[in-house]
C-alpha positions as CSV (number, residue, x, y, z in Angstrom):
1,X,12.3,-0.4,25.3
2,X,14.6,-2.1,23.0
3,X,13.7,-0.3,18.8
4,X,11.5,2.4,20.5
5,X,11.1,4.7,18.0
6,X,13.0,8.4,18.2
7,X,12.0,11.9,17.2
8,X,13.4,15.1,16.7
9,X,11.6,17.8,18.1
10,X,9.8,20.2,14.4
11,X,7.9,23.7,15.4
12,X,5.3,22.2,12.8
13,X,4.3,19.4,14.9
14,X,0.8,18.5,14.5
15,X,-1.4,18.6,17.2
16,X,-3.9,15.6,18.1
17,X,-6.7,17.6,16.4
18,X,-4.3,18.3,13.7
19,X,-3.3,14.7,13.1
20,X,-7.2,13.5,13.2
21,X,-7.8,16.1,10.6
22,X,-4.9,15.8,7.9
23,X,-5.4,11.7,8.9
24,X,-9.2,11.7,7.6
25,X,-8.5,14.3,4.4
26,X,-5.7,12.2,3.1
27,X,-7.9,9.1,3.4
28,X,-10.5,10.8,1.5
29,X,-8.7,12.1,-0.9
30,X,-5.8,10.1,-2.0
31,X,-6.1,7.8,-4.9
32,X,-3.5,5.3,-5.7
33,X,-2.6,4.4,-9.4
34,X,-0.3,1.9,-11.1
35,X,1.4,1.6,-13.7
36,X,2.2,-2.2,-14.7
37,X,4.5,-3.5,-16.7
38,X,5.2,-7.2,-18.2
39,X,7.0,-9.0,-21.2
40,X,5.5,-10.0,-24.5
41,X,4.8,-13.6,-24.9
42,X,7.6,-15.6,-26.5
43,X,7.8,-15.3,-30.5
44,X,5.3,-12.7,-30.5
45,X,5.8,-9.1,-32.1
46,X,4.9,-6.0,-29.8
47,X,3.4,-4.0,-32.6
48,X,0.2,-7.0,-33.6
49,X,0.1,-7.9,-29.3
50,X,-0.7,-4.4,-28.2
51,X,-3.3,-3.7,-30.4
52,X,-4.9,-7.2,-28.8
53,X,-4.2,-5.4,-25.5
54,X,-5.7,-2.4,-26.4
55,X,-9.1,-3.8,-27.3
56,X,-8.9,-6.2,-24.3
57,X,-8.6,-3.4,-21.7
58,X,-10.3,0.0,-23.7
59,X,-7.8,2.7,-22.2
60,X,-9.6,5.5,-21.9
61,X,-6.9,7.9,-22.5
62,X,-8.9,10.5,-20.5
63,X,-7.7,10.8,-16.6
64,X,-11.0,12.2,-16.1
65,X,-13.1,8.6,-17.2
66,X,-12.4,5.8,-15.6
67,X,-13.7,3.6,-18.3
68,X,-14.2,-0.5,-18.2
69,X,-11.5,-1.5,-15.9
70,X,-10.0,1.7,-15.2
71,X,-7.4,1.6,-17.2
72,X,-5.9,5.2,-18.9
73,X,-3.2,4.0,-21.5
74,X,-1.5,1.1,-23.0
75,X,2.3,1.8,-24.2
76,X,5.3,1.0,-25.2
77,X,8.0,-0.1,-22.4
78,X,11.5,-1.2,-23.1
79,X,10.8,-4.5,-21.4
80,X,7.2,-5.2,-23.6
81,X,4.1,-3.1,-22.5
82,X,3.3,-0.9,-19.9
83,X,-0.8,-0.5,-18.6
84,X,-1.4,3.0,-16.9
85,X,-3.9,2.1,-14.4
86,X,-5.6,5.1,-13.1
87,X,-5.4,6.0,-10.0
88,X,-8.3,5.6,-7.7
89,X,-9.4,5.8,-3.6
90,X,-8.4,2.6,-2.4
91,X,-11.2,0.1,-1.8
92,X,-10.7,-3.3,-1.4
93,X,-13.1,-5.3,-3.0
94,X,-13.2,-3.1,-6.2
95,X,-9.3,-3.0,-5.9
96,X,-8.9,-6.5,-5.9
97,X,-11.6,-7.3,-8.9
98,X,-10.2,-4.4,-10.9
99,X,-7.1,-6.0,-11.1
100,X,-8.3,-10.1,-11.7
101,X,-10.2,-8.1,-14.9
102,X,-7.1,-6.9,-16.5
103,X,-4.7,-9.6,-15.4
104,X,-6.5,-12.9,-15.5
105,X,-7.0,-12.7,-19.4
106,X,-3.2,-11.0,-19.6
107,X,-1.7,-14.5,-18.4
108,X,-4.3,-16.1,-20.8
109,X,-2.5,-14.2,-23.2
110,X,0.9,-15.7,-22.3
111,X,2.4,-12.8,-20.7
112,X,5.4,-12.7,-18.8
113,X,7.2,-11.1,-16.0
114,X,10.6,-11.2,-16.2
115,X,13.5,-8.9,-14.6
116,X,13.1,-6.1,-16.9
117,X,9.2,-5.6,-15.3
118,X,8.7,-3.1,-12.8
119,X,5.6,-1.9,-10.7
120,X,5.5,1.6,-9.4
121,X,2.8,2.8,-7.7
122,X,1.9,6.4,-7.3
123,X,0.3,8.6,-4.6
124,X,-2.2,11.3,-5.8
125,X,-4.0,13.9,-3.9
126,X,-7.6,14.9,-5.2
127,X,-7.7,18.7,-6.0
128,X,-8.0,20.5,-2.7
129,X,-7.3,24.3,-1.2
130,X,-5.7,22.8,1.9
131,X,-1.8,23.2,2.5
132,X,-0.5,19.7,3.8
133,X,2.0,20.4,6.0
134,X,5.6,19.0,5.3
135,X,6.3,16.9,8.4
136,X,3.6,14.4,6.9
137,X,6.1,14.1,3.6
138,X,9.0,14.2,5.9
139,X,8.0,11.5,8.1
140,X,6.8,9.1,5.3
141,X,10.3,10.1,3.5
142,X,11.9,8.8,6.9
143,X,9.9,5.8,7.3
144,X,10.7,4.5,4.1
145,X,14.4,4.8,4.6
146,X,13.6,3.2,8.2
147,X,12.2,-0.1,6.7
148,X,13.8,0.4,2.9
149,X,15.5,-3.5,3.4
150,X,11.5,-4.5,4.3
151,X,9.6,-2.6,1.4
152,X,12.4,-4.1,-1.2
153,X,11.8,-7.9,0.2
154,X,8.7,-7.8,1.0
155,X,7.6,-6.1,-3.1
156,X,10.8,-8.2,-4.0
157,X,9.4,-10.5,-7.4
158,X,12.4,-12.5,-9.3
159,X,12.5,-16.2,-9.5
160,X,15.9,-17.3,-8.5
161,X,18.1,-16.9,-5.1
162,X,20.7,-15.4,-6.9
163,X,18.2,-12.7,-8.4
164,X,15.7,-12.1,-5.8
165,X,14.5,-8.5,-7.2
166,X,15.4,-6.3,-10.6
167,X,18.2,-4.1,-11.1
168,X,18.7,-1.3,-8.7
169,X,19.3,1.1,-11.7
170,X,15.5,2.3,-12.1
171,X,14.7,2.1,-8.5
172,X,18.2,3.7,-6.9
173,X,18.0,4.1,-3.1
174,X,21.5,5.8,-3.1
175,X,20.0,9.6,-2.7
176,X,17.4,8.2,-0.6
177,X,19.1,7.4,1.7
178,X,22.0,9.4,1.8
179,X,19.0,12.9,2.2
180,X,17.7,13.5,5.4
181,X,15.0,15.8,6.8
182,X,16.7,16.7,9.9
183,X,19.2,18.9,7.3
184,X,17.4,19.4,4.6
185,X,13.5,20.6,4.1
186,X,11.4,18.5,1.8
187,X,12.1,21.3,-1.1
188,X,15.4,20.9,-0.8
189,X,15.5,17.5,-0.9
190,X,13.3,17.2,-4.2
191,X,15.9,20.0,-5.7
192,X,18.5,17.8,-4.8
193,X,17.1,15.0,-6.5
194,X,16.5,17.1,-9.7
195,X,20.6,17.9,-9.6
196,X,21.8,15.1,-9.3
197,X,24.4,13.7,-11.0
198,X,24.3,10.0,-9.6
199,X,20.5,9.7,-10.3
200,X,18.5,10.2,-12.7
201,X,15.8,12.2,-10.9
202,X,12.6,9.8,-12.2
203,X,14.5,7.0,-11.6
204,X,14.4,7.1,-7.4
205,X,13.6,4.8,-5.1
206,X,11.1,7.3,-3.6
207,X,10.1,9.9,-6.2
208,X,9.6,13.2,-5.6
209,X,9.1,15.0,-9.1
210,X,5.9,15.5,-9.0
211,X,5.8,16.9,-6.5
212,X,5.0,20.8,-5.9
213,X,5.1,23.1,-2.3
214,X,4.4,26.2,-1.4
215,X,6.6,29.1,-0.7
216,X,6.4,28.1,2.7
217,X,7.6,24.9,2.0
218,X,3.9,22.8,2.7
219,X,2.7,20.7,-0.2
220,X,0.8,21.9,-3.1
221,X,0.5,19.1,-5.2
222,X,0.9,15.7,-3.1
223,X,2.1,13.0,-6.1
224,X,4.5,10.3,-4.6
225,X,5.7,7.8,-7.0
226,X,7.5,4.4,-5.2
227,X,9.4,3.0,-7.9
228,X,11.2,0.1,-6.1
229,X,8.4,-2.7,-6.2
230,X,8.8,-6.1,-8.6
231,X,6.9,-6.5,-11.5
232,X,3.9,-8.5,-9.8
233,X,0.7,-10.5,-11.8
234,X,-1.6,-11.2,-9.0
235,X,-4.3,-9.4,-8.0
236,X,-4.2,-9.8,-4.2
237,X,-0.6,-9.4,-3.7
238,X,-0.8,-6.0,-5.3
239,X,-4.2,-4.6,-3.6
240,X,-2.1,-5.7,-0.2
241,X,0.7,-3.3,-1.2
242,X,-1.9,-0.4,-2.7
243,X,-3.2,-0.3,1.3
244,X,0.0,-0.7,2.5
245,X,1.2,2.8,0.6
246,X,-1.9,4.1,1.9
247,X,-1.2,2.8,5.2
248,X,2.2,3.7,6.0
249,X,0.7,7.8,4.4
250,X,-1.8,7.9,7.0
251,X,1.0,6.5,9.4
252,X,3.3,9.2,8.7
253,X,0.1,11.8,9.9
254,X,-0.5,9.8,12.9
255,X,3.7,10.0,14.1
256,X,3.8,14.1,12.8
257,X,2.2,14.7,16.7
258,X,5.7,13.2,18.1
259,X,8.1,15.6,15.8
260,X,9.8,14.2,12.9
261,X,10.9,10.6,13.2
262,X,15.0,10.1,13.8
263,X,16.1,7.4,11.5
264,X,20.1,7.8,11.7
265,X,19.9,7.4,15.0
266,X,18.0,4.1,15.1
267,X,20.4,1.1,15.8
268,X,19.4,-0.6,12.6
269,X,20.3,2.1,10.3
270,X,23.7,1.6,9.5
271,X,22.9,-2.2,8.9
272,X,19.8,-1.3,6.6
273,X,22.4,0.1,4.6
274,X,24.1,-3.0,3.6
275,X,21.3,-4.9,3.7
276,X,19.8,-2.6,1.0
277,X,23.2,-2.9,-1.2
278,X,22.0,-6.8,-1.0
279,X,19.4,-7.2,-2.3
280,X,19.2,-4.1,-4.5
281,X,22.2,-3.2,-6.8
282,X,23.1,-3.3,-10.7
283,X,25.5,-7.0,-10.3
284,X,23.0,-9.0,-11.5
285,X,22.7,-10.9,-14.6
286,X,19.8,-9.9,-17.3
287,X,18.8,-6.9,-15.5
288,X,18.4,-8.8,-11.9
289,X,20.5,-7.8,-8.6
290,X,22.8,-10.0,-7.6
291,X,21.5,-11.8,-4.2
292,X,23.6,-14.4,-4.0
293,X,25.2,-12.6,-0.5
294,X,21.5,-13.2,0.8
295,X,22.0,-16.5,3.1
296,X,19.1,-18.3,5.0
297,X,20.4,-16.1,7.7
298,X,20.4,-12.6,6.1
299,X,16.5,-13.7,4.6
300,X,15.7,-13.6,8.6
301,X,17.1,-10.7,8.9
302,X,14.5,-9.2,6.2
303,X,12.0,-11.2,7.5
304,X,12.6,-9.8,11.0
305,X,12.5,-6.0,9.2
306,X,9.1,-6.6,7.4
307,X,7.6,-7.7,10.6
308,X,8.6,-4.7,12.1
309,X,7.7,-2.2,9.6
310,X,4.1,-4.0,9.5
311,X,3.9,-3.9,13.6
312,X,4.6,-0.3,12.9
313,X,1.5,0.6,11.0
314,X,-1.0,-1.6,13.6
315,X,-2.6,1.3,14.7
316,X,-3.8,1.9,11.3
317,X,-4.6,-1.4,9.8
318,X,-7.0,-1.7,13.0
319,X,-8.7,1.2,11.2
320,X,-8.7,0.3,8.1
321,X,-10.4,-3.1,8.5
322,X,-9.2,-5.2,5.5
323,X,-8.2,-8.9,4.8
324,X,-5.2,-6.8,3.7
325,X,-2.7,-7.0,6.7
326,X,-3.1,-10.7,6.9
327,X,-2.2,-11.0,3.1
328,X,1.3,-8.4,4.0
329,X,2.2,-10.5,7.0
330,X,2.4,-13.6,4.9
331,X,4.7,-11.7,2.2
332,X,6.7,-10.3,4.5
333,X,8.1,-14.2,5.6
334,X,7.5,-15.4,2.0
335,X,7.0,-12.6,-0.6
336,X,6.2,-13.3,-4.3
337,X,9.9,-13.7,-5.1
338,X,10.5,-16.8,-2.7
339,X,7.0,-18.3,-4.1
340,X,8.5,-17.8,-7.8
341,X,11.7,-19.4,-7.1
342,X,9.5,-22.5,-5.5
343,X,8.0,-22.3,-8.9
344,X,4.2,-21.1,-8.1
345,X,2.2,-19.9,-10.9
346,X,0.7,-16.1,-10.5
347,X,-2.5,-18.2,-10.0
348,X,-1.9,-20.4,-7.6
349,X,-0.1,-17.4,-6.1
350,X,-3.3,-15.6,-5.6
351,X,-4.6,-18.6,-4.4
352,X,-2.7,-19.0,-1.9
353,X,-3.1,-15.3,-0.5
354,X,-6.8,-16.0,-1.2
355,X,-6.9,-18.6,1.3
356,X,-5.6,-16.6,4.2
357,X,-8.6,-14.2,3.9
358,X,-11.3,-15.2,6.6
359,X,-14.8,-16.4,5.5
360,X,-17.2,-14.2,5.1
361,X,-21.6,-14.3,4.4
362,X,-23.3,-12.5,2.4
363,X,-25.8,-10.7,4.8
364,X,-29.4,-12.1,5.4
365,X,-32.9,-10.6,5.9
366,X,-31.8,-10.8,9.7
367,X,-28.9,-8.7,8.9
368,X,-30.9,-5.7,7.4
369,X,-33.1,-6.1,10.1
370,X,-30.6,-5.3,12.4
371,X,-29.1,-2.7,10.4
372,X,-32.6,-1.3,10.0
373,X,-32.9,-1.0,14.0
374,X,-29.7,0.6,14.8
375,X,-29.1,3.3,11.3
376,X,-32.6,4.3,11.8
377,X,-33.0,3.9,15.8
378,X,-35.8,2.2,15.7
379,X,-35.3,0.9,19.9
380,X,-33.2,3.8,21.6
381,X,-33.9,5.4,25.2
382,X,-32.8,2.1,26.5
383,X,-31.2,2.0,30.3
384,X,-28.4,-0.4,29.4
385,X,-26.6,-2.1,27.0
386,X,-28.1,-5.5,28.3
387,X,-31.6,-4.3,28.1
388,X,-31.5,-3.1,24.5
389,X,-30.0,-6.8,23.8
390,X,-33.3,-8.4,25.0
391,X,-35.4,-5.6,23.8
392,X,-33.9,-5.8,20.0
393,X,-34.0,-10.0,20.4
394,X,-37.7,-9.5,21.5
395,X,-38.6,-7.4,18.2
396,X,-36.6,-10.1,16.0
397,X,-38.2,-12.9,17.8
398,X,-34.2,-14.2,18.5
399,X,-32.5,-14.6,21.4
400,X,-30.4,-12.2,22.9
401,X,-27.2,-14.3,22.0
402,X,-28.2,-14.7,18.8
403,X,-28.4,-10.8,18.1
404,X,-25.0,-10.8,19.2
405,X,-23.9,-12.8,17.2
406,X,-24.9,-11.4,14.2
407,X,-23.6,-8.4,15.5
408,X,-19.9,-9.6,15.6
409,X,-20.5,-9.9,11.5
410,X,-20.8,-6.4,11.5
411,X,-17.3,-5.1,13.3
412,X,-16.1,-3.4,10.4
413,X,-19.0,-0.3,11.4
414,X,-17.8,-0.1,15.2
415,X,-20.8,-1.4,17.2
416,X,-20.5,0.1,20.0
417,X,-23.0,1.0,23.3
418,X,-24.1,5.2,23.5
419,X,-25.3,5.7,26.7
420,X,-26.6,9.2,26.0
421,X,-28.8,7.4,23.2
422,X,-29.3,4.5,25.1
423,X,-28.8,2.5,22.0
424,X,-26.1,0.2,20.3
425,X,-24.8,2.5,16.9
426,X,-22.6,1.8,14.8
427,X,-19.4,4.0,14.7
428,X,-18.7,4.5,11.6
């Protein structure tokens, strides 16, 4: 098939048992923090606005206490203030009203985002005695030069044509791209990073200082900082991208059973090269890249690259069961740049995203009476999956339809038939 995916052959492959393993303990144990920067309204003078910020948001300055709104520090940032956000296990609804608490009465405040503003993200493992084996860095290393031209549109935030993103300067992808796994191990690569004389080493695209290996070369101390995406003010744009981070993590376990994944050989990769260049570089005016090289024509072409990269990581949004994909696949044809330029507001913005998100109900007494039947096993020994239907609708006084119905409102647990029990349970 046309794009299939290619990988070299590692000795540290991971086996399917492997995969399902190092797949649930990342999920468990990785928390994603921010840090969020944005201007100071006009006429206004940093030192009298941060203390207003600072009461606003109580930082607890203690990564051990998450405090009000989980917010660790407020500081100075050359481009106004920066808000360390602590990092936390991604969850979607507590994601997404974490963020509308700190930001909504920011924007009261008159705060702006301008090209300056950047919005990194970082990747932090839990304490934990396990070794994490280097093809999983590796392969999210690879995948993120794979669909660089994707992740930079689709987090891209200016508000002109001509400056669709900021500055490449603190978010270079010049040693990311040019280091690959195939020569190099994942030590050496962050080394190389650290030597550099092109870029600074904080200032990469994908950054690897934090991060610390064993003599054995797998990972200590797993803290991935992705510095390329736009300063961004609304609350469901950036929960979309937290789970998309965490997506393309658990990705990168799930594609460490194939070998590593061979990106120069892929027929896009000399093309996302000059794509990148594009849309990312240091020609802009007022700290912006210069975009105006990005026709109608080359936009498809980024458009085309985000629905790949987000086709890529089906198999794990299917697991992860959020409104999140839906929100990703409607940036990645008209990301928060393009809206900008069409001169949305970060609220109607979030609107906007808001409205793709399906209805949902709060659950009834019926609900929990279902729940009650199947988490405590209340009918089980039943012969088939048809029979527990009428034998469950005949102790709720429903109809058989009508328990399945209510049943499809609970697909994020997995209902599924167990023969053994004889029983509908919920998988997870």
């Amino acid at each position: 098939m046309e794009n299939t995916p290619l990988f070299s052959p590692r000795a540290d492959s991971l086996s399917v048992t492997e995969a399902r393993y190092y797949q649930d303990l990342l999920y468990r144990t990785i928390k994603i923090g921010t840090e969020l920067e944005f201007a100071l309204p006009r006429g206004v003078l940093r030192e009298e606005f941060q203390h207003k910020i600072e009461a606003l948001l109580e930082p607890s300055r203690d990564m051990k206490q998450l405090g009000r709104l989980g917010v660790f520090n407020v500081i100075k940032e050359h481009c106004g203030i920066e808000i360390l956000i602590t990092g936390r296990h991604p969850h979607w609804s507590t994601l997404v009203d974490q963020y509308r608490r700190i930001i909504v009465p920011l924007l009261r405040h008159k705060i702006r985002m301008r090209p300056t503003c950047g919005f990194h993200f970082h990747l932090l493992q839990a304490e934990t005695a396990e070794h994490i084996p280097e093809i999983i860095l590796a392969n999210f290393w690879n995948m993120s030069r794979l669909f660089a031209p994707a992740l930079k549109f689709l987090t891209s935030g200016g508000k002109t044509r001509d400056a669709l993103c900021r500055r490449r300067q603190h978010n270079a992808h010049q040693e990311f791209i040019r280091l690959c796994p195939t020569r190099m191990s994942m030590p050496e690569i962050r080394d190389s990073l650290r030597k550099s004389l092109d870029v600074p080493e904080h200032q990469n695209f994908f950054n690897l200082e934090h991060m610390e290996f064993h003599e054995d070369g797998s990972i200590s101390n797993l803290h991935i900082e992705l510095r390329f995406p736009d300063g961004d003010l609304c609350p469901l744009s950036i929960t979309a991208k937290t789970f998309l981070f965490l997506t393309m993590l658990l990705k990168a376990v799930e594609i460490s059973k194939f070998g590593l994944l061979d990106v120069e050989n892929h027929p896009d990769w000399k093309r996302n090269g000059e794509l990148l260049d594009m849309i990312s570089n240091n020609n802009g005016k007022l700290a912006s890249s210069d975009t105006s090289a990005v026709s109608d024509e080359i936009l498809d072409e980024f458009r085309r690259s985000s629905r790949s990269l987000l086709q890529f990581l089906k198999s794990i949004f299917l697991t992860l069961d959020t409104p999140g994909e839906v929100i990703l696949q409607d940036l990645a044809e008209n990301p928060v740049s393009l809206r900008r330029i069409n001169e949305r507001s970060w609220a109607e913005i979030n609107k906007e995203l808001a409205g793709l998100i399906p209805a949902s109900r709060d659950p009834d007494n019926r609900d929990y009476e279902l729940m009650k039947i199947i988490e405590l096993g209340l009918i089980t020994a039943i012969r088939d999956e048809e029979g527990w239907y009428r034998k469950v609708a005949e102790t709720m006084q429903l109809s058989a339809a009508k328990v399945r119905q209510l049943l499809r409102f609970h697909t994020d647990r997995t209902p599924v038939w167990n023969s053994e029990i004889g029983a509908v349970v919920f998988s997870r």
